[in-house]
MARBA-589819 format. One record per residue (C-alpha): residue in three letters; x, y, z. Coordinates in pm, whole numbers. Example, Ala and Ser with C-alpha at 12.3 -4.5 7.8 and 13.67 -1.06 7.14 Angstrom:
<rs>
+------+--------+--------+--------+
| resn |      X |      Y |      Z |
+------+--------+--------+--------+
|  ALA |   1230 |   -450 |    780 |
|  SER |   1367 |   -106 |    714 |
+------+--------+--------+--------+
</rs>
This chain:
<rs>
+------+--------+--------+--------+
| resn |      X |      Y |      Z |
+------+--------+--------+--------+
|  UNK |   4348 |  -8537 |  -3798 |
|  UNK |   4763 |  -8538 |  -3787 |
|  UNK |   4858 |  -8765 |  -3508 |
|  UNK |   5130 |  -8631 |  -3220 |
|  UNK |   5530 |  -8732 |  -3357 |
|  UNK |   5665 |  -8964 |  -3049 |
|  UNK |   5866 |  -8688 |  -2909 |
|  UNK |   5531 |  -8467 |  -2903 |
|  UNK |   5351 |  -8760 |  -2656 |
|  UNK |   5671 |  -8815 |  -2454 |
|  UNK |   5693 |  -8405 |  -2404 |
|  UNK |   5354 |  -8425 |  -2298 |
|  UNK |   5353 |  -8709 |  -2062 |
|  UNK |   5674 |  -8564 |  -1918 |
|  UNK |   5430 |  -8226 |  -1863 |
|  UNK |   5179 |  -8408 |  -1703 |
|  UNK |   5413 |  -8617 |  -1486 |
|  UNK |   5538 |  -8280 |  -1379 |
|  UNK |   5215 |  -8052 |  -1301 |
|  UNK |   5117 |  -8372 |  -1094 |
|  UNK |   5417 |  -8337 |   -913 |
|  UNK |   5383 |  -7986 |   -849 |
|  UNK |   5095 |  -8004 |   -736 |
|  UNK |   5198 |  -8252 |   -474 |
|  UNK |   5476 |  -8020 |   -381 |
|  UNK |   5226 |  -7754 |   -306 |
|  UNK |   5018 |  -7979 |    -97 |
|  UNK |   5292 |  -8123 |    144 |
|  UNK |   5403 |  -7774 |    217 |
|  UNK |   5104 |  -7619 |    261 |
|  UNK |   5012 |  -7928 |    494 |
|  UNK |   5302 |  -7842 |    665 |
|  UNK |   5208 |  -7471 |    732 |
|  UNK |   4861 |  -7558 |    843 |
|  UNK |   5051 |  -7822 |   1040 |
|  UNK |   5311 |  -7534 |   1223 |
|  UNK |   4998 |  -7323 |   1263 |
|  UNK |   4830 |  -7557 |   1451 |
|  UNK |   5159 |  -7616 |   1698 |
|  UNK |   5177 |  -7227 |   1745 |
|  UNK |   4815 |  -7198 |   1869 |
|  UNK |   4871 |  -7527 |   2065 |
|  UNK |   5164 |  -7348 |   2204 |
|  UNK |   5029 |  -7001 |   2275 |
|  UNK |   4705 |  -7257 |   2443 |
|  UNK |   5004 |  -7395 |   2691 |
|  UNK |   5159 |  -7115 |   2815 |
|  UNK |   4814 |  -6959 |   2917 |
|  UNK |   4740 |  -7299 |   3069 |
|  UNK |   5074 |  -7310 |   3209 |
|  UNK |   5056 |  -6980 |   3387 |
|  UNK |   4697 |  -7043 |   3527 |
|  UNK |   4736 |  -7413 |   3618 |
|  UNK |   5138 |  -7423 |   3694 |
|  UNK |   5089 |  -7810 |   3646 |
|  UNK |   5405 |  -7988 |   3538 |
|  UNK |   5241 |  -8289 |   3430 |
|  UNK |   4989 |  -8139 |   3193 |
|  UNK |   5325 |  -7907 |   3042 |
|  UNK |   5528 |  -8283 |   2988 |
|  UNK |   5191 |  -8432 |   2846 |
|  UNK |   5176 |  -8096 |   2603 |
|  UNK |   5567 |  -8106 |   2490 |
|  UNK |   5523 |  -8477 |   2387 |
|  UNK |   5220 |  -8415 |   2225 |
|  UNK |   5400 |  -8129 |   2010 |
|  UNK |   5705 |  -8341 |   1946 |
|  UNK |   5492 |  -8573 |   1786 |
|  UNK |   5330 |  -8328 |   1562 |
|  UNK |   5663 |  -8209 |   1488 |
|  UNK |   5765 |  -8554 |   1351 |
|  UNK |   5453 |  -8625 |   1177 |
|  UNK |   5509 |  -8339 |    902 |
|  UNK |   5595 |  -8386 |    530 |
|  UNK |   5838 |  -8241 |    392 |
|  UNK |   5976 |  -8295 |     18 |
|  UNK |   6273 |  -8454 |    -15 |
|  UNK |   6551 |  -8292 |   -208 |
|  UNK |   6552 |  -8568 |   -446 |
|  UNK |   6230 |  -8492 |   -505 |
|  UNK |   6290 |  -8148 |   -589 |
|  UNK |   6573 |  -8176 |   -842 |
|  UNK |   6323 |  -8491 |  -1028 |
|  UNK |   6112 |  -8191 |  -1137 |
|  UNK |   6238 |  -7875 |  -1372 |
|  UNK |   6287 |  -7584 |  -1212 |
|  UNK |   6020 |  -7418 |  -1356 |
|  UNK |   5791 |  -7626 |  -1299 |
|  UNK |   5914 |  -7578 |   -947 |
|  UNK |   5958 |  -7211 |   -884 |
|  UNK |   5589 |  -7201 |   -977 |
|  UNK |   5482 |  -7464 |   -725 |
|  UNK |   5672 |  -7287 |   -457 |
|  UNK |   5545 |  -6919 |   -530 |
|  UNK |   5188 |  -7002 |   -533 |
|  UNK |   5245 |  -7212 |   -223 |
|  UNK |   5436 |  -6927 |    -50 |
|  UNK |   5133 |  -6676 |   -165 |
|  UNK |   4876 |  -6900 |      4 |
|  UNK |   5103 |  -6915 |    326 |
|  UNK |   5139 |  -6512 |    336 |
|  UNK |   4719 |  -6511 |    288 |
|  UNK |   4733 |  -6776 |    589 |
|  UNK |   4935 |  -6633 |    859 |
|  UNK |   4833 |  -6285 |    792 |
|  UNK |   4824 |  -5996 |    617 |
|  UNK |   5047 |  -5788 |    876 |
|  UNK |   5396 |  -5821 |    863 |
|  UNK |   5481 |  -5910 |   1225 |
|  UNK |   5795 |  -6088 |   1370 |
|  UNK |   5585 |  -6373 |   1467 |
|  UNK |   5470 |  -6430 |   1099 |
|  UNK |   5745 |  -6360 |    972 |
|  UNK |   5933 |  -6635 |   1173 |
|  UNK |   5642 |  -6882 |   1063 |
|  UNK |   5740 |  -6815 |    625 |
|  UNK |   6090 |  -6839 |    713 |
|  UNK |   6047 |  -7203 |    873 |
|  UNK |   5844 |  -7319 |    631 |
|  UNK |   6024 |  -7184 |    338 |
|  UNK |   6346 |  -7359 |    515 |
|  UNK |   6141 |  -7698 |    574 |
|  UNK |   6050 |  -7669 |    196 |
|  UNK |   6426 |  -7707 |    102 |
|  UNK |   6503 |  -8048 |    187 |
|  UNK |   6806 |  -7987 |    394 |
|  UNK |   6936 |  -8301 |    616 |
|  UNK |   6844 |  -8331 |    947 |
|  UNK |   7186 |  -8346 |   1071 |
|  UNK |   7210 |  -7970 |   1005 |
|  UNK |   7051 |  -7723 |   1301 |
|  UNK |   6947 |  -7399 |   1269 |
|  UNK |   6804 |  -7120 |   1489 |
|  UNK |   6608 |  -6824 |   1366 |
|  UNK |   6693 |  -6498 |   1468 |
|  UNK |   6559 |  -6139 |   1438 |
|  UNK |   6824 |  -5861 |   1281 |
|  UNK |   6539 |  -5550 |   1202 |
|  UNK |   6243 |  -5515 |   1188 |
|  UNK |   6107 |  -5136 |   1044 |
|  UNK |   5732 |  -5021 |    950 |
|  UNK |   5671 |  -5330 |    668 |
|  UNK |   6015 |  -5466 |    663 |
|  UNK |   6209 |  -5705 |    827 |
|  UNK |   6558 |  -5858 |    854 |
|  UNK |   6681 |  -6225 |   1000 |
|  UNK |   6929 |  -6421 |   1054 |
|  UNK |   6917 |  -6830 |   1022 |
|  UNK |   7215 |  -6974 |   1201 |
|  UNK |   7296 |  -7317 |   1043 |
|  UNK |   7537 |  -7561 |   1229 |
|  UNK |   7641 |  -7948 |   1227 |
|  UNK |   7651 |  -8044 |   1582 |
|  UNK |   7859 |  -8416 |   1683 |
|  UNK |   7805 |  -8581 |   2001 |
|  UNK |   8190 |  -8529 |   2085 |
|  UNK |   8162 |  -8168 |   1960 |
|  UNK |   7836 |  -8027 |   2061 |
|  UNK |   7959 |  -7684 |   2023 |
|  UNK |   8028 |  -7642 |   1659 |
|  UNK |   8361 |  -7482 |   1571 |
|  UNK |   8177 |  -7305 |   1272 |
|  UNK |   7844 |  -7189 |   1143 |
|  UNK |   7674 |  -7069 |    831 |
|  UNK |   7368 |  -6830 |    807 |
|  UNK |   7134 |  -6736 |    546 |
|  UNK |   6978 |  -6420 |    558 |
|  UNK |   6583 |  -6319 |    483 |
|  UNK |   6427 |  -5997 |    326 |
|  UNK |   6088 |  -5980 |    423 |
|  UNK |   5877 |  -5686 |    283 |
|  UNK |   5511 |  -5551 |    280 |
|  UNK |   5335 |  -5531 |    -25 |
|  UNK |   5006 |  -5383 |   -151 |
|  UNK |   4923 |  -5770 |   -277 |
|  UNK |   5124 |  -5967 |     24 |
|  UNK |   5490 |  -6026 |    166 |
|  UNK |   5797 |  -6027 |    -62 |
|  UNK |   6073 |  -6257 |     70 |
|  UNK |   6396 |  -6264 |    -72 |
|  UNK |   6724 |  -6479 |     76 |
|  UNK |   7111 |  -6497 |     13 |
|  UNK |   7342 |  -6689 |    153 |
|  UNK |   7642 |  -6579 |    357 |
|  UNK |   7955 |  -6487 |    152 |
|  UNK |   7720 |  -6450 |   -149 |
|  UNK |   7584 |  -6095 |   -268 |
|  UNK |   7300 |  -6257 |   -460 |
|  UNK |   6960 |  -6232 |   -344 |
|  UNK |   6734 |  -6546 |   -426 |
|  UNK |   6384 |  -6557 |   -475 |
|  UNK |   6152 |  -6706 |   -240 |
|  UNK |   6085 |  -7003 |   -517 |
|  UNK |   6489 |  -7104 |   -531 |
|  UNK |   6557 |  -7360 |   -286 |
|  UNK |   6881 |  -7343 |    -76 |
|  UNK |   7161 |  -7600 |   -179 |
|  UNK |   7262 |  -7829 |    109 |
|  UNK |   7649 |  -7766 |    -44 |
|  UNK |   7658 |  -7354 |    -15 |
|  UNK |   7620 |  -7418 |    324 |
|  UNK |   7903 |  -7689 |    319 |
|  UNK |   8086 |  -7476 |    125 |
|  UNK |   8054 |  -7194 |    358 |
|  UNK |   8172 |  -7436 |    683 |
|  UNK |   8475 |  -7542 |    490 |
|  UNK |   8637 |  -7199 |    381 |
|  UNK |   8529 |  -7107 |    715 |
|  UNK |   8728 |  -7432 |    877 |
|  UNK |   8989 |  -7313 |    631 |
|  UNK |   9093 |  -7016 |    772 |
|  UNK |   9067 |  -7119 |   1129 |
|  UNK |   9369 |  -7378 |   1048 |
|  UNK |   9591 |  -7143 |    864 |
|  UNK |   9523 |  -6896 |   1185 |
|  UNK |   9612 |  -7152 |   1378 |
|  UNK |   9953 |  -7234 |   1186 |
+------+--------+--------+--------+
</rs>
C-alpha cells in the first residue's frame, strides 16, 4: 500500500482543519439567526403587551432583556474569516444563507427580507464602531431593493459628515431567495457568500471626505 508524500498529509490536515472550520462558521451564524428570530417574536410579544397593558415597567424590563440577547450573539470574527480559503468559505456561507431563507420563510416579505440582510451583515465581521441602518428602496411582486446606510459616529461628531451604503438584491426563486449586494461607487454585484471588506467602506468615506474639502477650497 503506497504511503501519502508529506505534502499529501499536510494538504489533508489543512482540509480537515478547514471543513471543521466551516462548519463552525455555519453554526455561529445560524445561532445567530435563530438568535434574531427569537428577539423579533419577543418583540412583536411586547408591543401586543405594550398596547394591552401600557405598563412602562414591564416595556424597561423587556428592552433590557433584548439588549442582552443582543450582546450575547456570536458572530465570526473577520480574522476568522480570512484564516479559512475562500472556498471553503463561500460554501459555508451559501448553505448557511439557504437554511436561513428555509427559516424565515418562504415568502419574500420586507420583514424577512430585513432579517437575511442583518444576518448576512452580522456574518461579515465589520467593527462595531461602524453603524448602520437598514432601509427599504422597492419592493415589487418577488423582488426587493434596500439600502444599508453605514456611518462612523464620534462622541464630538455624532452626526457623521459622510456615509457609505451597500445595496441588496433580493429575489424569489422557485428553490428560495437570491440575494445579491454591491457596494456604493462599485457596479459589481457580489454574491451572497462574499463578505463585505471593512476598507470599501473606508474607502468610500474617504473619496467622499475628499471632495467635501476641495468643495470647500
Amino acid at each position: 500500500m503506497a504511503q501519502e508524500s508529506p505534502n499529501e498529509e499536510d494538504a489533508s490536515t489543512i482540509e480537515k482543519y478547514l471543513e471543521e472550520e466551516a462548519v463552525g462558521l455555519v453554526e455561529r451564524i445560524m445561532t445567530n439567526v435563530q438568535q434574531l428570530l427569537a428577539d423579533h417574536s419577543a418583540k412583536d410579544k411586547e408591543k401586543d403587551s405594550a398596547s394591552s397593558q401600557n405598563n412602562p415597567n414591564q416595556l424597561n424590563r423587556a428592552s433590557a432583556s433584548s439588549a442582552n440577547s443582543e450582546k450575547s450573539i456570536i458572530r465570526p470574527t473577520t480574522a476568522e474569516i480570512r484564516t479559512m480559503s475562500s472556498s471553503v468559505v463561500k460554501n459555508a456561507l451559501r448553505s448557511a444563507f439557504q437554511r436561513i431563507a428555509a427559516l424565515t420563510s418562504k415568502e419574500l416579505i420586507w420583514e424577512n427580507a430585513e432579517l437575511i440582510i442583518e444576518t448576512i451583515i452580522q456574518s461579515w465581521g465589520i467593527s462595531d464602531k461602524w453603524k448602520f441602518l437598514i432601509l427599504k428602496e422597492e419592493e415589487g411582486s418577488g423582488f426587493i431593493k434596500a439600502k444599508v446606510v453605514w456611518s462612523i459616529p464620534m462622541r464630538r461628531r455624532p452626526v457623521p459628515t459622510a456615509t457609505a451604503y451597500t445595496e441588496f438584491y433580493l429575489s424569489q426563486l422557485t428553490d428560495g431567495i437570491d440575494v445579491e449586494w454591491n457596494v456604493e461607487q462599485q457596479y459589481l454585484k457580489h454574491r451572497v457568500e462574499q463578505p463585505c471588506r471593512e476598507q470599501w467602506l473606508h474607502d468610500v468615506l474617504a473619496s467622499k471626505r475628499l471632495i467635501q474639502e476641495m468643495t470647500d477650497i
